[in-house]
C-alpha positions in Angstrom: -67.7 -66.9 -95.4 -68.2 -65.3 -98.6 -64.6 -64.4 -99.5 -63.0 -64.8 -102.8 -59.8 -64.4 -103.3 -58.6 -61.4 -105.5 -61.4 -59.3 -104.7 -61.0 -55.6 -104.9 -61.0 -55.0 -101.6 -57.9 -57.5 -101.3 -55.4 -56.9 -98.6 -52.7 -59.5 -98.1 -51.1 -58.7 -95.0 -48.2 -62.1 -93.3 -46.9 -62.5 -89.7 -43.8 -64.9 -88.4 -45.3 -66.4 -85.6 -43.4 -67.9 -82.8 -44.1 -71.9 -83.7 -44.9 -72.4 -80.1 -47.6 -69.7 -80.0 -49.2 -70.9 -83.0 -51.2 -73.6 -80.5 -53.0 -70.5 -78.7 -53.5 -68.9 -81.9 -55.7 -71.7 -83.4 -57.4 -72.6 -80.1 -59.0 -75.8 -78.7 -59.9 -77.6 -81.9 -59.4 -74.1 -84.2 -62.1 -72.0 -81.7 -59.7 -69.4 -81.2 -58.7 -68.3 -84.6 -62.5 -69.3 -85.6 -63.2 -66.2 -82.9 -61.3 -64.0 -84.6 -62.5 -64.7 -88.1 -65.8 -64.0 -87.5 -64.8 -60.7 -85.2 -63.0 -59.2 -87.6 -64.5 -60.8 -91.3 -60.9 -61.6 -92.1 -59.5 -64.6 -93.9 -56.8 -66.1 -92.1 -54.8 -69.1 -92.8 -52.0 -70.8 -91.0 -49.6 -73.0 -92.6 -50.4 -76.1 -91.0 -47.8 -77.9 -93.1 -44.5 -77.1 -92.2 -42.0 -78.6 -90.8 -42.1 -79.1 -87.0 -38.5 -78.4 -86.1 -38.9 -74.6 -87.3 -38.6 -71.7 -85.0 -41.5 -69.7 -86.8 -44.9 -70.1 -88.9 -46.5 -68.2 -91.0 -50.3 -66.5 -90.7 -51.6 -65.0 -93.6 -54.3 -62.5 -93.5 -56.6 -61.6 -96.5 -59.6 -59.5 -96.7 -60.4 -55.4 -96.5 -57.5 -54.1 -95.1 -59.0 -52.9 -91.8 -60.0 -56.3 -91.2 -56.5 -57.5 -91.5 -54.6 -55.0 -89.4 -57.8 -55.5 -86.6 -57.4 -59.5 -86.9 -53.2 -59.2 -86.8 -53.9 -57.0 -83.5 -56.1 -59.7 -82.2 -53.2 -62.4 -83.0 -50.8 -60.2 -81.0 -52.9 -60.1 -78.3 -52.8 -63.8 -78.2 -49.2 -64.1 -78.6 -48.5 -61.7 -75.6 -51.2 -63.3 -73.4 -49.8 -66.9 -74.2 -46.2 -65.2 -73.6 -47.1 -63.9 -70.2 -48.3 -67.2 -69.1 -45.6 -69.0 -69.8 -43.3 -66.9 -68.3 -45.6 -67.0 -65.1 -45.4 -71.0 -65.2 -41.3 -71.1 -65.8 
């Protein structure tokens, strides 16, 4: 991808995440969040580098803003998918 950071067309746009949803977010081996990336030409980065007793992560979303809001919508999606399983399962 051919995004640089501080580009006119910058949006930064950040989420709390559950920490247990983050998982579905990223996908088998990062295909998930790869998926979205190239759906919605948005930069998006999760902090893989916290610590792993928190309750929330953070995904941070850079790129034109449309991008951002359309790839946050897509992560949302996700969330509430991987929410409605679980529940099922429980």
């Amino acid at each position: 991808m051919d995004y640089i950071f501080g580009q006119p067309n910058d949006f930064p746009l950040r989420i709390l995440v559950p920490s247990d949803a983050v998982g579905a977010i990223i996908g088998k081996q990062g295909s998930t969040v790869k998926q979205i990336k190239q759906k919605t030409h948005a930069k998006i980065d999760v902090n893989k580098n916290e610590a792993s007793n928190i309750q929330e992560r953070v995904i941070a979303f850079r790129g034109q803003q449309e991008n951002c809001v359309q790839a946050c919508r897509e992560v949302l999606g996700i969330m509430h998918e991987d929410a409605t399983s679980k529940n099922k399962t429980k």
